[in-house]
C-alpha positions in Angstrom: 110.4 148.4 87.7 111.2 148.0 84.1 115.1 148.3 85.1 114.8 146.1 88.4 113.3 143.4 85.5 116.2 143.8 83.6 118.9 143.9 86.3 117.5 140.5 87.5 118.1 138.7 84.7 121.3 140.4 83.1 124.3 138.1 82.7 121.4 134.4 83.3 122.0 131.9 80.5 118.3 130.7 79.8 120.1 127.9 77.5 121.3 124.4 78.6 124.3 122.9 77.0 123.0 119.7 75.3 124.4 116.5 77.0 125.2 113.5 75.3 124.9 109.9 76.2 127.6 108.5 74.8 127.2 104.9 76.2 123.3 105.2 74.7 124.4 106.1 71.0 127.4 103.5 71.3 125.0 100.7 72.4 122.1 101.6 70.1 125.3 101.2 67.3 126.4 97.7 68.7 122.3 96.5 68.4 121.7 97.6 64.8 124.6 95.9 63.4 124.1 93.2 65.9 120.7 93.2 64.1 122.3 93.4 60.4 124.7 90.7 61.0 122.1 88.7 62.1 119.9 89.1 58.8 122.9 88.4 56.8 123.7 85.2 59.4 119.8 84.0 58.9 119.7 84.9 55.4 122.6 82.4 55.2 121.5 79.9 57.5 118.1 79.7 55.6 120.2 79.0 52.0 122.0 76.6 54.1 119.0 74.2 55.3 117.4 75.0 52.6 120.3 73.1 50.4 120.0 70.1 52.8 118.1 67.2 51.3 114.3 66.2 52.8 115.3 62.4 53.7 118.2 63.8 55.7 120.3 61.1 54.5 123.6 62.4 53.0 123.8 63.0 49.7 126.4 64.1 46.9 126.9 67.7 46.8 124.7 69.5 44.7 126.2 72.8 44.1 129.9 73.8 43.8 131.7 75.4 46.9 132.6 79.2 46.0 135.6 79.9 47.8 136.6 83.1 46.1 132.6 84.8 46.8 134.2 86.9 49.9 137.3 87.5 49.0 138.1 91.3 49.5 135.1 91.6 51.2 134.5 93.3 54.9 132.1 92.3 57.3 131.0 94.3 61.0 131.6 92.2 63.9 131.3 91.5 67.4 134.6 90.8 69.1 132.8 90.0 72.6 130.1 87.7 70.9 132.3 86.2 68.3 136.0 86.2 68.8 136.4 83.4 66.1 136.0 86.1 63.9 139.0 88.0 64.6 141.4 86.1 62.1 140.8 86.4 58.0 139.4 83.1 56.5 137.0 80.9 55.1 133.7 81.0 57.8 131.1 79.2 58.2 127.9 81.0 58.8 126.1 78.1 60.2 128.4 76.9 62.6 130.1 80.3 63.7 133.4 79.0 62.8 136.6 80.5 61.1 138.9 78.6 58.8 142.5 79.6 57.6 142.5 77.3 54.4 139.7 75.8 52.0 141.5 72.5 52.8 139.9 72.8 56.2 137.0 74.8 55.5 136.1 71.5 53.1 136.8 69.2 55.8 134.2 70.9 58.3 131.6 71.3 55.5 131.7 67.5 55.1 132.1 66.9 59.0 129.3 65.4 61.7 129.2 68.8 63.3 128.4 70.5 59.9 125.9 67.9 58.4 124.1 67.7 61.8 123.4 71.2 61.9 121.8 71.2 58.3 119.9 68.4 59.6 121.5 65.5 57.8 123.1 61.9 58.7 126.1 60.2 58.1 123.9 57.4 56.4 123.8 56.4 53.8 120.6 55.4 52.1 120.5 52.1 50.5 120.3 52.3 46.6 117.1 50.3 45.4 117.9 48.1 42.5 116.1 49.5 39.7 118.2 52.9 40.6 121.2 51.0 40.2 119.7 50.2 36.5 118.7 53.3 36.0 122.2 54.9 37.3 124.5 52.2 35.0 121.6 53.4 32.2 122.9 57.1 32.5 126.4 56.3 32.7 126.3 54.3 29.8 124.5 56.7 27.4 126.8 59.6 29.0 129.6 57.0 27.7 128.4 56.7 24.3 127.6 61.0 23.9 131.2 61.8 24.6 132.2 59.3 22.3 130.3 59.8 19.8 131.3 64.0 20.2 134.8 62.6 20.1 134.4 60.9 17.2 132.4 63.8 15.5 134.9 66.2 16.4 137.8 63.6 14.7 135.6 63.2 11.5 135.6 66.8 11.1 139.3 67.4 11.9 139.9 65.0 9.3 137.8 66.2 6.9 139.1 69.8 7.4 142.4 68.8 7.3 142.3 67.1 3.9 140.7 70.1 3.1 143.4 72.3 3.5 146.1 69.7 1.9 144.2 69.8 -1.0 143.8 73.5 -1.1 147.8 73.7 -0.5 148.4 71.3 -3.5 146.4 72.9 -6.0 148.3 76.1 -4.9 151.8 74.2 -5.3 150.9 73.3 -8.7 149.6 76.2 -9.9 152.8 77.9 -8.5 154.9 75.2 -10.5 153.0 76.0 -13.5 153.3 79.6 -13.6 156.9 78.7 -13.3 157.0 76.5 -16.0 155.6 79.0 -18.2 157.5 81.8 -17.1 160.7 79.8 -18.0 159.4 78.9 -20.9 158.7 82.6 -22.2 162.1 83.6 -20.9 163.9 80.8 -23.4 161.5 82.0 -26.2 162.8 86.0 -25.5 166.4 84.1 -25.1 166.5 82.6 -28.9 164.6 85.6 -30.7 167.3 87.6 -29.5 170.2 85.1 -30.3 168.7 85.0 -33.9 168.1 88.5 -34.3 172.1 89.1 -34.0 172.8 86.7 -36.2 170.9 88.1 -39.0 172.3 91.6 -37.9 175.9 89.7 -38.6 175.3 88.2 -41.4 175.5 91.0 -44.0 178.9 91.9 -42.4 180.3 88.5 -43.0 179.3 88.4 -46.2 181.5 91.7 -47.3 184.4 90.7 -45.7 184.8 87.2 -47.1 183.8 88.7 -50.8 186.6 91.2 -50.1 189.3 88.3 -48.7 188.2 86.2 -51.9 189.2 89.3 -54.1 192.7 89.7 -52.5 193.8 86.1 -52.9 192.2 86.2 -56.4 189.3 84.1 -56.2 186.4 84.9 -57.9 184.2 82.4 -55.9 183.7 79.3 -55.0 180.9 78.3 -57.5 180.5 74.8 -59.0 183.2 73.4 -61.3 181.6 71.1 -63.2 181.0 71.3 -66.5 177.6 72.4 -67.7 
């Protein structure tokens, strides 16, 4: 009985090969970084209407426009969804739209389309007049800070320069003086030696015109006059 058991199951795989949905794992892929790129896209979206000013009037910019932030940077996208993001360029997070210069990136930032979507007008507000005071105020005192840094900064060029010139003409002087002395010293070596050989000469003179005087039979040439 033992061998019928065994002869009715020899050569019976009691193991299934695994099957795998590939269309399953490939979608589940597309979702979770259809669900990354869309955190990044509302992360940036918030920044974006968070930046835009309350009165939704338009307004001067209020923070500088990085345009180097992505540069070497990939991103995951959807081809199907988003085909504007096929090409390399500036895009615009907000407005799904892909630009191949910052020339006309900038132009779409400051566009209808753009400020619309951030939730701003074209209009502008009407200045009130003591904010035109106040704003001629600001420009005025910002007038008078840079020039009075300029003329800080001039004062102490000056100052430093006149500095140095002095410095360089005590030096000159000092310089002509040790020259002045060293000359001096030199001409001082210069005669002590001239004199020295005279009085090394003299002796020598002295014999040979006492011995000339004896040949020609001079005794000397004392005074003749009568004592």
């Amino acid at each position: 009985m033992a061998g019928e058991r065994s002869g009715a199951t020899r050569g019976v795989s009691n193991i299934e090969s695994r099957s795998w949905d590939r269309e399953a794992f490939e979608r589940r892929a597309r979702e979770r970084e259809d669900r990354e790129r869309g955190a990044e896209a509302a992360v940036e979206r918030r920044r974006l209407l968070e930046a835009r000013q309350d009165d939704g009037f338009l307004h001067s910019r209020r923070e500088t426009v990085d345009f180097f932030k992505d540069v070497g940077s990939r991103r995951m996208i959807d081809l199907e969804a988003d085909g504007a993001l096929t090409r390399q360029g500036y895009h615009c997070e907000l407005c799904q739209r892909t630009f191949t210069d910052s020339s006309s990136y900038m132009q779409h930032l400051n566009s209808v389309q753009h400020q619309s979507k951030l939730g701003n007008s074209m209009a502008v507000r009407k200045a009130t007049l003591s904010e035109v005071r106040q704003r001629i105020r600001e420009r005025v005192e910002l007038k008078y800070a840079k020039r009075a840094q300029a003329h800080a900064a001039a004062t102490y060029d000056f100052e430093s320069r006149v500095r140095e010139l002095e410095e360089l003409e005590a030096n000159k002087r000092e310089e002509r003086a040790a020259r002045k002395r060293k000359r001096k010293e030199e001409r001082k070596m210069a005669n002590n030696s001239a004199n020295q050989a005279m009085d090394d000469q003299l002796p020598a003179e002295d014999a040979e015109t006492k011995a000339m005087m004896a040949a020609m039979g001079i005794s000397g040439f004392g005074s003749t006059k009568a004592g």
